[in-house]
N, C-alpha and C positions, 0 to 999 in steps of 0.2 A: 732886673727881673721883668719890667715891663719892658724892655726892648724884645728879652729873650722869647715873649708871649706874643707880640706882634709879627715877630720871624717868622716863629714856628702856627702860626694862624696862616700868614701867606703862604708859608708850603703846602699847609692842607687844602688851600683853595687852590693852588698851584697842580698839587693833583687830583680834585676835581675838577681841574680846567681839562688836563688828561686823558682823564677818564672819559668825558663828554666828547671828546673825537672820535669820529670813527675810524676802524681800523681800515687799514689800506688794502682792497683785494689787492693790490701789484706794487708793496711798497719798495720796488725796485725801479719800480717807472719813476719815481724822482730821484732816486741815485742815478740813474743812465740820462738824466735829461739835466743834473749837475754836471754832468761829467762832458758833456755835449757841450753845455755853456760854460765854464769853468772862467775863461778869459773873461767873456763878457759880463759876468756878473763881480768879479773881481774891479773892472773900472767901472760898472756902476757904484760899486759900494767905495772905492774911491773916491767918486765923485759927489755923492751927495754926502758919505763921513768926511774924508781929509779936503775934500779941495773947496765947498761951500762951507768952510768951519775954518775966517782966519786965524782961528785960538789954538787950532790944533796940533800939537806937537809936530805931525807927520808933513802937517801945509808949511811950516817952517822949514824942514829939512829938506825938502821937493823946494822949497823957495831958494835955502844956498846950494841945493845941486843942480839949479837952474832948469827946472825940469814942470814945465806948465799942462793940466790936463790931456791936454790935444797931445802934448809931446810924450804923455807917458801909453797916450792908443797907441801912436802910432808907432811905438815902440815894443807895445804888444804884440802887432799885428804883424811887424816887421819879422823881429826875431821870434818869437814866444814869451809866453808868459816866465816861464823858469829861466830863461838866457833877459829877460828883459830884469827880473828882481835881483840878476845878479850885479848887473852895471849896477841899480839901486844901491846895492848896499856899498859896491865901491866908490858909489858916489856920499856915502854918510847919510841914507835914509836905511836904518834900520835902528833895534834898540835891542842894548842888551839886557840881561834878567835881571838886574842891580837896577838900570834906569826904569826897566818897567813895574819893580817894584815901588820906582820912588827914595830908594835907599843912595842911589847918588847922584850926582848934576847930568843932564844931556846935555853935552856941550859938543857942539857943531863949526868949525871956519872960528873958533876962538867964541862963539858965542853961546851963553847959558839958555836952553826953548823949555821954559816953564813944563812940567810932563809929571805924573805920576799916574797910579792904577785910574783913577775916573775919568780921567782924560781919555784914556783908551775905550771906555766901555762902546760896545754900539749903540747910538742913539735911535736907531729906530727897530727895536726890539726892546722888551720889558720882560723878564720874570719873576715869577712868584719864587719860586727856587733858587737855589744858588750851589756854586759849589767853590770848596776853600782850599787854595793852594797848603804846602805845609809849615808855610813859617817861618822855616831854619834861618831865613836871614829880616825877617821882619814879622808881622803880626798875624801876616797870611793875607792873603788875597782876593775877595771875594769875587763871583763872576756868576752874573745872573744865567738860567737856562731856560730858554722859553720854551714853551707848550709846543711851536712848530718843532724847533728842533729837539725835544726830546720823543716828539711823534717822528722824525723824520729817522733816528739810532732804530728805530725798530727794521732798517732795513739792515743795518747790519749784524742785529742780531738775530736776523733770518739768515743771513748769511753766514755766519759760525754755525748756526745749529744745522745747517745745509751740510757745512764742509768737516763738520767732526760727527757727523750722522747724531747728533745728541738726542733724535726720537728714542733711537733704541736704550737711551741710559736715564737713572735719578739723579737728578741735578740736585748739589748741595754747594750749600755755598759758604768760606767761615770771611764773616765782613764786621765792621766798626758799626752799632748802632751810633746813634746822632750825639754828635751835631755832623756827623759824615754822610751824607747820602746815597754813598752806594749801594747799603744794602737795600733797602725801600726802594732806590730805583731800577737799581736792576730784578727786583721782586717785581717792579708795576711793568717792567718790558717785558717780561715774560710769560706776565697773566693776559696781557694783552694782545700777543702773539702766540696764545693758548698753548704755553708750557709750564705749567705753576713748580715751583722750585718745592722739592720732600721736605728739603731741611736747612735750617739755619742758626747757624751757630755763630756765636759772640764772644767778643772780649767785651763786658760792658764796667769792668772797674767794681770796687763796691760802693756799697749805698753808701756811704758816708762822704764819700767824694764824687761818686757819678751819678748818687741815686735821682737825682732829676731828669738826667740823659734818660735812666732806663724809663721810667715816668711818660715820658714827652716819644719816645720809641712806641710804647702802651697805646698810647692814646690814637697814635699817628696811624700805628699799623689796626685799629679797630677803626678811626674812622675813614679807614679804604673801606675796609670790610661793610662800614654801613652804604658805603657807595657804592659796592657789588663788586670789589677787587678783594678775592681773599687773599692776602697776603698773609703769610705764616709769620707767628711771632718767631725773637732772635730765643733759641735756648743758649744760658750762659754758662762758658765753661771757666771750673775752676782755674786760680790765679795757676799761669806757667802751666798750664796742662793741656797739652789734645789731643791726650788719649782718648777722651769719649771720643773726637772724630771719626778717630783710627777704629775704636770698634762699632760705630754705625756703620762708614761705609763696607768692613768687612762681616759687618750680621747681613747688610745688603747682595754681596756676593756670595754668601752662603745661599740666600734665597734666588742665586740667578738673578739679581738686578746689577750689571756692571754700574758703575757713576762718574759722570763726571763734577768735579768740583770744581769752585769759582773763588779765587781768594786772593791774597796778594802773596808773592813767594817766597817770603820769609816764612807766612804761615804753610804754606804747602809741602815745605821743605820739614816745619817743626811734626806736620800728622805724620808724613812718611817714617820718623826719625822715630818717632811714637809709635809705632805700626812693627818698625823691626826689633823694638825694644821688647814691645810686649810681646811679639813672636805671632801679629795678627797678619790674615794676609788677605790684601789690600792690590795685588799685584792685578793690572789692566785697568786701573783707574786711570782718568785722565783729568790732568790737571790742567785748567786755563789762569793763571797766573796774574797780575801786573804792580801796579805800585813801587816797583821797583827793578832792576836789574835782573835778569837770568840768566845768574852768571855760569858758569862751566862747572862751578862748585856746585850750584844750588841743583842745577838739570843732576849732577852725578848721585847726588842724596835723593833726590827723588825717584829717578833710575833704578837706586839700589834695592828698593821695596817693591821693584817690580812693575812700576809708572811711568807715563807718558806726561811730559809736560811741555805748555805752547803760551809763548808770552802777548802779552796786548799793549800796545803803547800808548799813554795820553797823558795831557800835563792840563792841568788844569785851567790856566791861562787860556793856552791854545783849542782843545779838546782833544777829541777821540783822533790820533793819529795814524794808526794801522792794528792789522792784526794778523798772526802766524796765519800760516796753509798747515796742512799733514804734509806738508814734504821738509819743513823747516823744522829739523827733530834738532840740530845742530846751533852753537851760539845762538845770540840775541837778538832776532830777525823778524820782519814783519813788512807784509805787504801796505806802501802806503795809500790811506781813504785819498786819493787823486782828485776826490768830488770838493771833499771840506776842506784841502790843508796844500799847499804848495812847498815843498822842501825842497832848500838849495844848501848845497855846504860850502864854508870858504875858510881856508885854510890860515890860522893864527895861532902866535901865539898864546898857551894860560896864562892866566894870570899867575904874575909873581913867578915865571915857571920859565924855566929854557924849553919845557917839554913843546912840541907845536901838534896841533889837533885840526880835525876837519870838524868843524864847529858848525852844527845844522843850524837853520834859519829856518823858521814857519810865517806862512802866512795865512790868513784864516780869506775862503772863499765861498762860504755859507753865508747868506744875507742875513739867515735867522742868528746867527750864535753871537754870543752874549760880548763878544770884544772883536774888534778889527784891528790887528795888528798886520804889518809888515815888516817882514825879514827880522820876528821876534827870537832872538838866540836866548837859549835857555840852558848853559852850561851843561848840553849834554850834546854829544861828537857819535859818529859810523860814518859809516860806507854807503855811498847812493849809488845804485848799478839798478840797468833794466833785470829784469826778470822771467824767463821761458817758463812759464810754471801751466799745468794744468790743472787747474783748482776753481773754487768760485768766485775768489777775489779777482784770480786776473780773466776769466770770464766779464766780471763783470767792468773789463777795463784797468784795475788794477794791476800795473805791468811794472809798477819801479816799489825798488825794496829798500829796505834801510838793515842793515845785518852791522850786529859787533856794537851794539848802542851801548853806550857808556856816559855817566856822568863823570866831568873834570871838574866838579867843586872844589873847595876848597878846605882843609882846614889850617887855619892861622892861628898863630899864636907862639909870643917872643921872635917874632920874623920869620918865624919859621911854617912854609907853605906847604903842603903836602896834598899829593895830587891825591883822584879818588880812584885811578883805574891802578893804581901800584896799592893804595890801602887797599881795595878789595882784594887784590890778590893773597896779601899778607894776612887780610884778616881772616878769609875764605879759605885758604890753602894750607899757607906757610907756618900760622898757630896752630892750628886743630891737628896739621901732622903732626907737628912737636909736640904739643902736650897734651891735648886730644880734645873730643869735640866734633865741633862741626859746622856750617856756616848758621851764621846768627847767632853764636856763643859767643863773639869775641867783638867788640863796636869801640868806635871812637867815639867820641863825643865831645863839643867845645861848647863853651857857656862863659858868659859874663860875667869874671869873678867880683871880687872886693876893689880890687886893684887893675886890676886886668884880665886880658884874657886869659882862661885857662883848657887844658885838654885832657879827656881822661880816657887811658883804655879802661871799660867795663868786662866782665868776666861772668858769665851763666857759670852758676855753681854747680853745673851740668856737669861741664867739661870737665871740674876735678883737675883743673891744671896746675895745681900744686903751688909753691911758694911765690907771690906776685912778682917777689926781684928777680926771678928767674925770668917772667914773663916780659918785665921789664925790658933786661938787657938783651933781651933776644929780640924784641922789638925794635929797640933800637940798632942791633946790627944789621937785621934785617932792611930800616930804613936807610942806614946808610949806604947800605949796598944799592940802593934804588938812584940816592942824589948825592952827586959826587961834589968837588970842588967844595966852597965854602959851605953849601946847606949841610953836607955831611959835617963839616968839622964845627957848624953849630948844633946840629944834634946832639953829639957827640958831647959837646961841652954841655949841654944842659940836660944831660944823662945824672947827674949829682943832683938836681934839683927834682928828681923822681922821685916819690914816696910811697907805700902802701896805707891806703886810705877806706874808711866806711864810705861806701856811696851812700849818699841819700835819694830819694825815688825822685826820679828826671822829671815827674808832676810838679815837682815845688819848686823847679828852676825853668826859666828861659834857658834853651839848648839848642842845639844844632847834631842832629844824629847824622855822619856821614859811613858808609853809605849804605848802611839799615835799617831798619827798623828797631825800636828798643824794645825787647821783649819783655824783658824781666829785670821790676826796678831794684829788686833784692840780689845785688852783683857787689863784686868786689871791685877797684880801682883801684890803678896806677894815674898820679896823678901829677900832671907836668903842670907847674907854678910858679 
């Protein structure tokens, strides 16, 4: 409790520190003057994190790929930066999402380099704030944000509200009150770039299990307000419901205010679904998405109510990686921030997997942000191609895109590995036809049983998909039509070991959700054990 009150104190000072900035007449003049310096500031921050730091994970790996400061300028200068990070990672200076969580050994030329998440932070930046990766494979990840760099996003959120004309609509937003920060911060970028958000809506749990979050949400969002930041309280929607969403934004187009909203796409896809249920129309809303995948499933539910949807990409570790144009109505696509983040792909095997991927690598190029990483792969794979686009991002520079983004996690369990771009199809498509539904009705989920590991498909009592051994078996045909040779014929064989089970609510377990969101803890399971 006394840690939990010292965190959330540094936040509120954290956005007092904020607040106390002034706003930028042209805060596009430090985005185009990153973008100018991108190299150079990249080997500075080399230089004085990895290469003045013998302890450093990175001065290790630059030591067995025999690669000395001077050797890595002129390497820059030589080829570029993006052709320079790539020899790097052929030469074994990179890390992947597993080592950079600390979850397994960096092992280099046969040798173990001491490394996990603190190791990486940058040392010369401090914040009061932070933000938390999500866990699924360790405790979560904490990653400070300084006061520069969260002054410094306000250029890109004049650039979204530039290129989806956002003046003319009510911004509404459905976000996680805390311990997640999004909603509160993207509430203070907005006030601060004189767009105040109408409305805000929450999942915040009930009191008996989250009533502290909403507490400490209360307190957060009043003491902006006594600082002269009105940020709007979260209104909480009941459990499983966003219908009220559905009829705000559409009491809103009755009164001629079109909206946009800002959420993650599981929930944008649940209002829309809610919107045609109730027979509300919602149609010309535009939905700005992220948190997860937008998949071909998710845009089509959204679509169907008459909406526009445009994804954002960022991974906590790394940050804000890119963001759609209006021309990118199609897959999973986004112009990449060129300023903050260097993307290179390189092609490997998944793990445990015949499958092979073009497996992105980030590097962080911002001095202020909260971790320096190099050539950080974060099991999620697309497409890098330039980009002829006429928009604001590649105005402002922004010319290389990332389209078709997918995570290749994994879930394991009895040997059995299963990719994530064949479960989201299965779970997104191939159920919901069958037995109906719709994306986010149907999730896998692995957790640490008694004994071992275990897996369960969960089931939104929505879909009405009828008897779970039904769901079962079709499940599994379905996988094995994905992996053939041996994984199929252990499928197959531990298809007998499938039961229908009560779940209990994914709160009271360590889990690993791939690759959705859990909506709703009150689901049926199938449950492989």
């Amino acid at each position: 409790m006394t840690g939990e009150m010292i965190y959330y104190s540094r936040m509120t000072l954290g956005i007092r520190d904020v607040l106390r900035q002034p706003v930028a007449a042209d805060p596009m003049a430090a985005l185009r003057w990153q973008m100018e310096h991108r190299e150079e500031h990249f080997l500075d921050l080399a230089r004085r994190v990895v290469f003045s730091n013998p302890q450093h994970p990175y001065r290790e790996m630059f030591r067995i790929a025999g690669c000395a400061w001077e050797d890595l300028a002129a390497e820059v200068g030589r080829h570029g930066l993006e052709a320079a990070l790539g020899r790097l990672a052929a030469a074994g200076v990179y890390l992947t999402e597993d080592e950079i969580k600390g979850t397994t050994p960096v092992i280099r030329a046969g040798r173990e380099i001491p490394c996990g998440p603190e190791a990486l932070l940058n040392p010369l930046v401090c914040g009061r704030m932070t933000t938390t990766s999500g866990g699924s494979r360790s405790g979560g990840t904490m990653t400070p944000k300084s006061t520069a760099l969260q002054v410094y996003r306000e250029a890109y959120h004049r650039l979204q509200w530039r290129e989806f004309e956002l003046a003319g609509r009510t911004g509404v937003q459905v976000r996680p009150i805390l311990p997640s920060t999004l909603g509160i911060g993207y509430n203070l970028r907005s006030i601060r770039c004189g767009q105040k958000t109408a409305k805000w809506f929450a999942q915040g749990g009930h009191w008996l299990d989250a009533g502290h979050y909403r507490a400490v949400t209360y307190w957060m969002v009043r003491s902006a307000r006594w600082m002269g930041a009105s940020l709007p309280l979260p209104d909480y929607l009941p459990e499983n419901d966003f219908s009220p969403v559905a009829r705000w934004i559409a009491q809103r187009k009755r009164e001629g205010l079109p909206c946009a909203m800002l959420s993650y796409a599981s929930a944008a896809v649940r209002v829309a679904s809610a919107a045609r249920d109730a027979g509300l129309d919602i149609a010309g809303t535009l939905f700005l998405v992220d948190g997860e995948a937008l998949t071909d499933a998710k845009r089509a539910a959204i679509e169907a109510a008459g909406c526009e949807a445009y994804p954002k990409y960022a991974i906590s570790e790394v940050g804000s990686i890119g963001n759609a144009c209006r021309r990118m109505r199609t897959g999973n696509s986004v112009h990449v921030h060129s300023d903050a983040v260097a993307v290179i792909g390189r092609r490997r095997r998944a793990p445990l997997s015949d499958a092979e991927v073009n497996s992105l690598m980030f590097t962080n190029l911002l001095p202020f942000a909260g971790r320096f990483l190099i050539n950080a792969e974060m099991d999620d794979a697309g497409i890098l191609e330039p980009v002829d686009c006429d928009c604001e991002y590649a105005r402002a520079g922004m010319n290389l895109r990332i389209s078709g983004i997918y995570s290749y996690g994994k879930l394991t369990g009895q040997g059995i590995t299963l990719m994530g771009g064949d479960i989201v199809r299965i779970l997104e498509s191939a159920l919901p036809q069958r037995f109906g539904g719709g994306p986010g009705d149907y999730q896998l989920v692995e957790y640490d049983g008694a004994r071992q590991a275990q897996v369960e498909l969960r089931i939104s009592p929505r879909a009405g998909a009828g008897p779970p051994a039904a769901v079962r078996d079709f499940l599994l045909r379905e996988i094995r039509g994905c992996y053939g040779g041996a994984l199929a014929s252990r499928v197959w064989t531990h298809s007998d070991g499938l039961e229908a089970v009560a779940a209990e609510p994914l709160a009271t377990r360590t889990g690993k959700v791939l690759p959705l969101h859990l909506l709703s803890p009150k689901v049926e399971a199938v449950r492989a054990s």
